[in-house]
C-alpha positions in Angstrom: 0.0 0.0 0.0 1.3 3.3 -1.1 1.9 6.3 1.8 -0.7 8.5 -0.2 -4.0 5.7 0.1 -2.4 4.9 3.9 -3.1 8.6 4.0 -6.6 8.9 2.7 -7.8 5.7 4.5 -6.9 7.7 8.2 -8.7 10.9 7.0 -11.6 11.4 8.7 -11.2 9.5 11.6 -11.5 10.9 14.4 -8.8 11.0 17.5 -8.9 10.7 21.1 -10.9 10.1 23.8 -12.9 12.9 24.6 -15.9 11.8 21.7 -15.8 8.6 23.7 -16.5 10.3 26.7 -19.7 12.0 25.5 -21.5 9.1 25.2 -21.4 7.8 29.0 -24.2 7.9 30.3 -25.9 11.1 31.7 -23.8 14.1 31.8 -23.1 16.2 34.6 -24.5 19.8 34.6 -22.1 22.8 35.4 -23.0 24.1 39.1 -21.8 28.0 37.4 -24.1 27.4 34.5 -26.2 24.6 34.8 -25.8 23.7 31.1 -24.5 20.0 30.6 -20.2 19.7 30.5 -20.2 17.6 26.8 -15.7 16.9 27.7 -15.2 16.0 30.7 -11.5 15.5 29.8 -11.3 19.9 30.1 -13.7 20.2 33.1 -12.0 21.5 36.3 -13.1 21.2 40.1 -14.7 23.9 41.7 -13.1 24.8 45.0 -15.9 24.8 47.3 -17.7 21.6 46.2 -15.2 19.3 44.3 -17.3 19.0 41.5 -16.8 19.1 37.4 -17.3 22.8 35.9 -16.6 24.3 32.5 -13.3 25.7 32.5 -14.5 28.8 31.0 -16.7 29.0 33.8 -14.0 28.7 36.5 -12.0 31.4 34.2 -14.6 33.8 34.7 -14.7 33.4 38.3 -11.2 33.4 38.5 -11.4 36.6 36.3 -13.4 38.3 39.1 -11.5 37.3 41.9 -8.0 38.3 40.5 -9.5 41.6 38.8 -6.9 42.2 36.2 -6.0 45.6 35.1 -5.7 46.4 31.1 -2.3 45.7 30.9 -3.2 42.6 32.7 -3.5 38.8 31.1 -4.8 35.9 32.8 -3.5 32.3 31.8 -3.6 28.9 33.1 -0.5 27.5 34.4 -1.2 23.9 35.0 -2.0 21.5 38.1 -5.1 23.8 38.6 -3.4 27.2 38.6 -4.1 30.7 37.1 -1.8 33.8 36.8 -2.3 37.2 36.4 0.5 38.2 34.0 1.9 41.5 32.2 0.7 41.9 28.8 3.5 43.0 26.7 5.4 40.4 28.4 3.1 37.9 27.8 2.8 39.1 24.3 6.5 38.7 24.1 6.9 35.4 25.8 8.1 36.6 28.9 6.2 35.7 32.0 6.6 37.4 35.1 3.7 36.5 37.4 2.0 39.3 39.2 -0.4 37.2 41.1 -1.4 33.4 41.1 -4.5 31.3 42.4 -4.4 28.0 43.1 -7.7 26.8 42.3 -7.4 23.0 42.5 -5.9 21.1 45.7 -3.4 18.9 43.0 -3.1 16.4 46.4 -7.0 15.6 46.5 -8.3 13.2 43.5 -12.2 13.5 43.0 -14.5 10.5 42.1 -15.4 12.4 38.7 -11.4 12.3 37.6 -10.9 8.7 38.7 -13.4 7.4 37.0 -12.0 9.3 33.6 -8.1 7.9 34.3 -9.8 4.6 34.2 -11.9 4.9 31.1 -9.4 6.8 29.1 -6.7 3.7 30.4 
């Protein structure tokens, strides 16, 4: 078989998990929003409760909390973590944190999570 029909035969499939994951059973609703969370593979814990959110929700909570100036950028570090960082630095790949929140504990695993490390394993 030729590289070019080995090529054609892959297009259109689809990749990863997270397709897999929206057809589990009943999804869980966003306690921000209340609409349903379709990926759980980019939900993230809310603080108080422990339970799956949209990230973009926790982002605009985290977006109030922080109150960033103009020449202000919030970004997602990782592990559960969001930074307030300089624009023009971020713009020029620089990043000098002004302020971080740690929104996730990284030390306490939820029931939600575990139950996606074992169906994506």
């Amino acid at each position: 078989m030729s590289p070019t029909s080995r090529s054609k035969r892959r297009r259109g499939r689809k990749r990863g998990g997270s397709s897999s994951m929206r057809s589990r059973g009943p999804m869980p609703s966003c306690e921000v929003c209340k609409e349903p969370i379709y990926d759980m593979l980019i939900a993230i814990a809310k603080p108080d409760s422990n339970s799956p959110i949209h990230f973009e929700c926790a982002l605009n909570i985290v977006r109030k909390e922080l109150n960033s100036g103009e020449d202000e950028k919030i970004i997602y570090l990782g592990n559960g973590s969001f930074a307030v960082v300089n624009l023009e630095d971020y713009q020029h790949k620089r990043l000098a944190i002004r302020r971080q929140i740690n929104w996730e504990d990284v030390e306490k695993r939820d029931d939600w999570r575990m139950e996606l490390r074992t169906d994506i394993n």
